[in-house]
Residue, then its C-alpha position, 0 to 999 in steps of 0.5 A: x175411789x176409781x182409778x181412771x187409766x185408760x179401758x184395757x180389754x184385758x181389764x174387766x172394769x175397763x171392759x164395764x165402762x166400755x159397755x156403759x159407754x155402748x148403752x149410752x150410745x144405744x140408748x140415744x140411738x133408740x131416741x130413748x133421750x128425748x129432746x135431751x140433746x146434750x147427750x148427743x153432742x157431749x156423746x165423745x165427750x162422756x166416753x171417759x174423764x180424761x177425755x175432757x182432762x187428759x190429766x185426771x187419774x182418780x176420780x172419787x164418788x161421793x153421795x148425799x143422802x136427801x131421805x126424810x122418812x117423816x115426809x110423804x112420798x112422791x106420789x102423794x105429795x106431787x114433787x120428787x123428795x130430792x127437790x124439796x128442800x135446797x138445790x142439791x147442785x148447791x148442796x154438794x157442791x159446796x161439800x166437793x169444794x171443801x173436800x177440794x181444799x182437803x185434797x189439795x193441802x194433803x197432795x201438795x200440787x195436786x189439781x182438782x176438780x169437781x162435778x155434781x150432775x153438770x159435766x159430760x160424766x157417767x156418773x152412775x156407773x164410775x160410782x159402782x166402779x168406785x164402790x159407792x153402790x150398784x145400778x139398778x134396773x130403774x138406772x138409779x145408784x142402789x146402796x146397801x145401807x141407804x136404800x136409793x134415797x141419795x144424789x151423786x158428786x164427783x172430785x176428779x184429782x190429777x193422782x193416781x190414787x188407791x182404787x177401791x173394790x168395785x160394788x156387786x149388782x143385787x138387785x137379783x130377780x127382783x123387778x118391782x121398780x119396773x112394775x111400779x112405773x106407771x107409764x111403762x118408761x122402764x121397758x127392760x132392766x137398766x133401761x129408761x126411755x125418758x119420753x115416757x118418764x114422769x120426771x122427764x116429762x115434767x122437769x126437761x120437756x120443755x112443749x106441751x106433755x103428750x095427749x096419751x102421757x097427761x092422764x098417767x101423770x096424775x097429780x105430781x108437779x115436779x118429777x116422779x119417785x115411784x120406782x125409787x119407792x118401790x125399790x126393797x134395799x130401802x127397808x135400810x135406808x137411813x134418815x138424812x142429818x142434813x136439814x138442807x133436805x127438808x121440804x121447804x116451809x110450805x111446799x107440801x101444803x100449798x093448794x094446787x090452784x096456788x101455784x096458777x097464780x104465779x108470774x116468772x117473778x114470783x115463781x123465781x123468787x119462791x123457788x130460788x135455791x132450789x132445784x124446781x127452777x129447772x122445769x121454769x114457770x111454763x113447764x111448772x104452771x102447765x104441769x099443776x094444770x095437768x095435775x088439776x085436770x087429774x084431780x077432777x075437782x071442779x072447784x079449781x074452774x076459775x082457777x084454770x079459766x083464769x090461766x086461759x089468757x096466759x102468755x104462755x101457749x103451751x100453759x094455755x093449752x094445758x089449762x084448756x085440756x084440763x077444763x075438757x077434762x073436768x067436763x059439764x059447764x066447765x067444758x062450754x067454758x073452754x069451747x068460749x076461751x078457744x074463740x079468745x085465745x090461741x090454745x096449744x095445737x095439739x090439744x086444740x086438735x083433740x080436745x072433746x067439749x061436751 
C-alpha cells in the first residue's frame, strides 16, 4: 500500500516519484518510446494519480504471478511466458474487482478504482513504493520470493490508508539482464530503448521490423523474456497456483508455417481472451515470417511463397525478406513475386537475390 499525498521535497519518497517522473520524461525525449505516443500525450497525466482523480489517497499494488517452471523459456518457445495462457488484463481485473467489493463493504462509502496496465500509472515504481518489490536494471519489478515472473494491478481508494515500507533495490552489481538482451535495448541500468526491444518490436510496432533488428530476433513470435530469464532473484521464483496462466492447448507445438494460414477471422478467433490479439494479424503473421527466415529451413518455401499475395504490405514484405534469406531457388522465387505484388519498400530496397 502507497500513500498518495502530494510529493513534498522534504519527503525522500516524494522526491522518488519526482525522479521516476524526470526518467519518464528523459526517456520520451530520448525518442527511447518509439511510436508508443500515448506516453507523450498522457506525459502530465502520469505525474501522479491524483492528477487523473484529485481524490485518491492510496493507491494499493497488486502482482500476479504467471510462472510455470514446467514450460520452455521465451527464447525456446517464440512467446513471452505471461502470454501464453488467458489475457492478464482479464485476469486480474476480474481479481482488483472482487478486491474492489471487499474494500467497499470494509470502508462504508469509499470510492474505488481500478487499473491493470491501461491507465496513465507509473506502475512499476508506485509498486516499489508500495513495498510490492524493486526495479531493476531491465526496468521490470523484482521480488524477493518470485523472482521477476509477475504482472502488476493496482486499486486506487479514495482513504487515506497505512502505507506500507517501501522495497530496497538489490539488484547490486549484478548486470546479467543487461548482457543477455540480444539486441542491446538496455543501453544502461533502468534504462530501456523500446526501438531495440524484442518485445516491442513484435507486439506495438505496428510497420515493417527494421532491416538491421529481423536477424536478432531470431525465432520469437511474440514478445521477449531473456532479460527476465537472466535475472538471478528467480532461483526463488515460486510456480503459479492459477491454471489461468498455463499455455493454452497447442500453442507451444504448432508448427510456425501453421500460423501463415491465418486470416483476421481465425487469427481472432485462436487468440480471443488472450493477450497476443494486441500485436494484430499483420504484426503476428509478419513476425512467424521473420522467425522462419531465422530458421533458415527451406521446407517453410511454399509456405511463405504463399503469403507473397497477402493483403497486408508489410506481411509481404516480411515473407519476400525471409524467402532472400533462405536464398537458392528460393530467392528466384521472391525476385518472381516483386514483378506480381507490391513488397514493402524498404525490404524491396535491400533486398539481395541471388
Amino acid at each position: 500500500m502507497a500513500r498518495l499525498d502530494a510529493p513534498d521535497a522534504s519527503d525522500p519518497l516524494g522526491l522518488a516519484m519526482r525522479e521516476a517522473g524526470d526518467r519518464l520524461d528523459a526517456w520520451i525525449e530520448r525518442g527511447d518510446h518509439g511510436t508508443l505516443d500515448w506516453f507523450e500525450r498522457q506525459r502530465a497525466d502520469r505525474s501522479h494519480p491524483r492528477t487523473m482523480w484529485p481524490a485518491a489517497r492510496s493507491l494499493l499494488s497488486v502482482a500476479w504471478n504467471y510462472h510455470r517452471p514446467d514450460e520452455p523459456s521465451g527464447t525456446a518457445a517464440g512467446i513471452a511466458r505471461y502470454a501464453r495462457g488467458r489475457d492478464y488484463h482479464r485476469a486480474v481485473t476480474s481479481r482488483l474487482r472482487a478486491l474492489a467489493r471487499f474494500a467497499r463493504t470494509a470502508l462504508p462509502g469509499a470510492e474505488v478504482r481500478v487499473a491493470v496496465d491501461t491507465g496513465p500509472i507509473l506502475e512499476r515504481p508506485w509498486a516499489e513504493r508500495a513495498g510490492i518489490g524493486f526495479v531493476g536494471k531491465h526496468t521490470n519489478l523484482i521480488r524477493r520470493d518470485l523472482g521477476n515472473w509477475f504482472v502488476l494491478g493496482e486499486l486506487i481508494l479514495d482513504r487515506a490508508l497505512e502505507p506500507d515500507a517501501p522495497a530496497d533495490r538489490r539488484c547490486g552489481s549484478c548486470v546479467r539482464c543487461i548482457d543477455a538482451c540480444p539486441t542491446g535495448a538496455i543501453p544502461e541500468p533502468y534504462r530501456v530503448d523500446a526501438r531495440r526491444c524484442i518485445s516491442y518490436l513484435t507486439i506495438e510496432l505496428k510497420t515493417a521490423i527494421p532491416l538491421e533488428m529481423r536477424p536478432l530476433i531470431g525465432e520469437r513470435i511474440y514478445g521477449c523474456d531473456d532479460c527476465l530469464d537472466a535475472c538471478p532473484w528467480n532461483r526463488f521464483a515460486q510456480a503459479a497456483r492459477s491454471d489461468e496462466v498455463r499455455a493454452r492447448p497447442g500453442l507451444l507445438t504448432t508448427p510456425l508455417v501453421a500460423w501463415l494460414r491465418l486470416d483476421e477471422a481465425a487469427f481472432a478467433r485462436t487468440f480471443e481472451g488472450s493477450a497476443i490479439l494486441r500485436a494484430g494479424r499483420g504484426g503476428f503473421v509478419r513476425n512467424v515470417c521473420i522467425a522462419l527466415g531465422n530458421r533458415g529451413d527451406r521446407t517453410a518455401v511454399p509456405a511463405l511463397a504463399a503469403v507473397l499475395a497477402d493483403n497486408d504490405p508489410v506481411v509481404r514484405g516480411a515473407a519476400a525478406w525471409a524467402l532472400a534469406r533462405l536464398g537458392g531457388e528460393v530467392a528466384l522465387a521472391a525476385r518472381t513475386a516483386r514483378r506480381a505484388v507490391e513488397i514493402d519498400p524498404t525490404v524491396a530496397a535491400e533486398l539481395v537475390l541471388d
